[in-house]
NUDO-165925 format. One record per residue (C-alpha): chain; residue number from 0; z, y, x. Coordinates in steps of 0.5 Angstrom, whole numbers. Layout:
! NUDO-165925
NODE  chain  resi     c3     c2     c1
NODE      A   NUM      Z      Y      X
...
END
This chain:
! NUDO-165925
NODE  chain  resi     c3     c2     c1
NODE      A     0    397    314   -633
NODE      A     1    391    318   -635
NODE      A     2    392    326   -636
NODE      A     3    387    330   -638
NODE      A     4    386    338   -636
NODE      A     5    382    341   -632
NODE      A     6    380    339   -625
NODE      A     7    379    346   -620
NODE      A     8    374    346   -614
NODE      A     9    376    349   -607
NODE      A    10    370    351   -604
NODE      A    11    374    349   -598
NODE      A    12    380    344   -595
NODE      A    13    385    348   -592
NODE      A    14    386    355   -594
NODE      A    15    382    355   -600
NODE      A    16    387    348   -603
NODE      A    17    393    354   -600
NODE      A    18    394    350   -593
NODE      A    19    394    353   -587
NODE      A    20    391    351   -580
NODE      A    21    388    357   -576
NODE      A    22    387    362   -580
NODE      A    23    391    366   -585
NODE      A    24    390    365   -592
NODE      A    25    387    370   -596
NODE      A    26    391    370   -603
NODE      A    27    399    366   -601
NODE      A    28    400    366   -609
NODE      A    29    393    363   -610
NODE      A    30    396    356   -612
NODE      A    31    401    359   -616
NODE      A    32    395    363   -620
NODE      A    33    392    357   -621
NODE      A    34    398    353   -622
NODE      A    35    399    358   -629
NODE      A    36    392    359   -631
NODE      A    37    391    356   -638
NODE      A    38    384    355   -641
NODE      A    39    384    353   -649
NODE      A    40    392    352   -648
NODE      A    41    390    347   -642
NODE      A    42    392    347   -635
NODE      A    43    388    347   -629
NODE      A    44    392    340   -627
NODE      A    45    387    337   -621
NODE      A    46    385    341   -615
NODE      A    47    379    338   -610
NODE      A    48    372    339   -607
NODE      A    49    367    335   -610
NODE      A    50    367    335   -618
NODE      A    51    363    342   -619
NODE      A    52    358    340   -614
NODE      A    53    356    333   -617
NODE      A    54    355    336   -625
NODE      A    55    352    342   -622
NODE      A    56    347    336   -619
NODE      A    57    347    332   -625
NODE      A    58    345    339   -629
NODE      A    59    339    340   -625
NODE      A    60    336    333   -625
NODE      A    61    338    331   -633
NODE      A    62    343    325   -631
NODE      A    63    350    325   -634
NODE      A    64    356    326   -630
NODE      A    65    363    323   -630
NODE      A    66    370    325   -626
NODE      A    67    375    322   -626
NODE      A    68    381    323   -621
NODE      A    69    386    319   -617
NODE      A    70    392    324   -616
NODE      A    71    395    321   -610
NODE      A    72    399    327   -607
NODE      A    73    402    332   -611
NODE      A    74    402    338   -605
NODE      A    75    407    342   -609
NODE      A    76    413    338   -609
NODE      A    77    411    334   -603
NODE      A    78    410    328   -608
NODE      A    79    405    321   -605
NODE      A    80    403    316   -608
NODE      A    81    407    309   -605
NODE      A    82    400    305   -606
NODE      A    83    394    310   -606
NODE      A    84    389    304   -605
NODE      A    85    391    301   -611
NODE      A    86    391    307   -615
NODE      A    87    385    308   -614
NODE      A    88    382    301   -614
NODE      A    89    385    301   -622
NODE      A    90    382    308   -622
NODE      A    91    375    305   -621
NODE      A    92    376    299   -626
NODE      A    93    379    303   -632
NODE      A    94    373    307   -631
NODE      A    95    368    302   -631
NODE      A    96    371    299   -636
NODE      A    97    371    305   -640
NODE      A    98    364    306   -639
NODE      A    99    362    299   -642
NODE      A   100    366    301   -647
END
């Protein structure tokens, strides 16, 4: 199933994603921020690490670039997916596919 919204970038994987390990987090209402934040009438939908980095590199060296996100933890309401390998194994062949397209 395909969703489209904005993908939020952390700048960390603990307290920036709103999960405690050592150190307190600095805004405890972060998440819910983020969670209500709409752009044009779209919701921030993805939260992960990696998305600004890659099109800020393809930016300055003129290459193309695409993201596409398995949602395979739904840390709000506790939800998994039951199989993420496979979720991420159809992730990759649709957007091959796509890409061919």
């Amino acid at each position: 199933k395909i969703f489209t919204g904005i993908t939020g970038t952390a700048g960390g994987f603990y307290g920036p994603q709103g999960r405690i390990l050592r150190l307190a987090i600095q805004d405890n209402d972060l998440n819910n921020k983020i969670d209500s934040f709409k752009f044009n009438d779209v919701r921030v939908t993805n939260l992960e690490m990696e998305t600004s980095a890659i099109y800020g590199l393809a930016k300055l060296l003129g290459h193309k670039a695409v993201s596409m996100n398995c949602i395979i933890a739904n840390r709000a309401n506790g939800t998994f997916s039951k199989d993420p390998y496979k979720a991420v194994e159809e992730l990759i062949e649709y957007t091959l596919n796509k890409l061919i397209d």
